[in-house]
N, C-alpha and C positions, 0 to 999 in steps of 0.2 A: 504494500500500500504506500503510495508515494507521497508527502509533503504539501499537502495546498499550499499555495503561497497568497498570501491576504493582498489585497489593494487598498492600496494608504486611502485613509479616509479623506475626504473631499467637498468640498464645501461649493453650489454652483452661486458661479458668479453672471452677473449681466454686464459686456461692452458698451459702452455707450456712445452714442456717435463722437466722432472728432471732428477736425479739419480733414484731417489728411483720411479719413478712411470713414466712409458712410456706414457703414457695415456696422449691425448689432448682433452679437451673440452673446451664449450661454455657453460657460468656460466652466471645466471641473479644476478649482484650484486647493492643493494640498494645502495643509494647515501651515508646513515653512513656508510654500510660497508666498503668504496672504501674510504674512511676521516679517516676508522680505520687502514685500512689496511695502508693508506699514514704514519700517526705518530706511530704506533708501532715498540718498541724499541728505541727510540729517548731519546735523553739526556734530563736533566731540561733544559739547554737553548735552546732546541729546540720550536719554535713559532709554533702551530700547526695550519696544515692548516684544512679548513674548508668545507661549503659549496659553499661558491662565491669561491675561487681559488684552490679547488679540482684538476682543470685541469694542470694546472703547477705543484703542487707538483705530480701529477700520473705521468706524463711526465720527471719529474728531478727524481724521486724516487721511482718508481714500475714499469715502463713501459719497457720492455723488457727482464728482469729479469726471473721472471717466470710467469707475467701474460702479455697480450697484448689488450689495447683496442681498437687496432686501424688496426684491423686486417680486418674488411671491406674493409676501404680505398684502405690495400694491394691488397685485393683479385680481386678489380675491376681492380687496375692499369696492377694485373699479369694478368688478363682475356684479357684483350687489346692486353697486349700483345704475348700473348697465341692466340690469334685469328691472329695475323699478325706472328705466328709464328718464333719470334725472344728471346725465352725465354733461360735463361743461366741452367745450370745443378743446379744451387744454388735455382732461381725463382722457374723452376721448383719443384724442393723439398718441397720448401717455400707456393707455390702454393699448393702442394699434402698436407702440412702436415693441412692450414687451413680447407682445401676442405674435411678429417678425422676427424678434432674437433668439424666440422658442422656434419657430418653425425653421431659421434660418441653420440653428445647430441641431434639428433633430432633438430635441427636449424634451422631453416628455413631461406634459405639466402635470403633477402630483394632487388630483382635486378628486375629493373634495378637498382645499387647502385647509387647515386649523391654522390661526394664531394663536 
């Protein structure tokens, strides 16, 4: 009997448009990446965050920028309101563009979503 080998746990992330690259996707990013990506470019007095508080520095310092991780949450809240049909021209868009970062990467959206 041979050895599974596990796959590092993963965390999806959402691209967000640039300049340089219209393209939105859904990225599996590992737990170092997202700790690399939080302290790169940072001064020497910069305290780098880690694995235990990953979540607040993504939150204070990558999160909206050009990646989103928390783009489930949105998706569920604009589907609510998508279904009671009181969505603004902005929701909607915001709506359209997740609902193309999932299809563009093959995503499969996980719904019913919980918060």
């Amino acid at each position: 009997m041979g050895v599974t080998e596990r796959k590092p746990y993963t965390i999806p992330v959402m691209t967000l448009r640039t300049y340089e690259d219209d393209r939105v996707e859904i990225q599996q990013w590992t737990l170092e990446s997202i700790v690399e990506e939080i302290n790169t470019g940072r001064s020497n007095q910069w305290t780098p965050y880690n694995k235990s508080d990953w979540k607040e520095g993504w939150d204070q310092w990558v999160d909206g920028e050009f990646y989103s991780r928390h783009f489930l949450r949105e998706l569920y809240q604009l589907t609510q309101l998508e279904q009671s049909q009181v969505l603004s021209d902005e929701q909607k868009k915001k709506y359209s563009t997740i609902v193309e970062a999932c299809n563009n990467s093959g995503f499969e959206i996980p719904f019913p979503y919980v918060i």
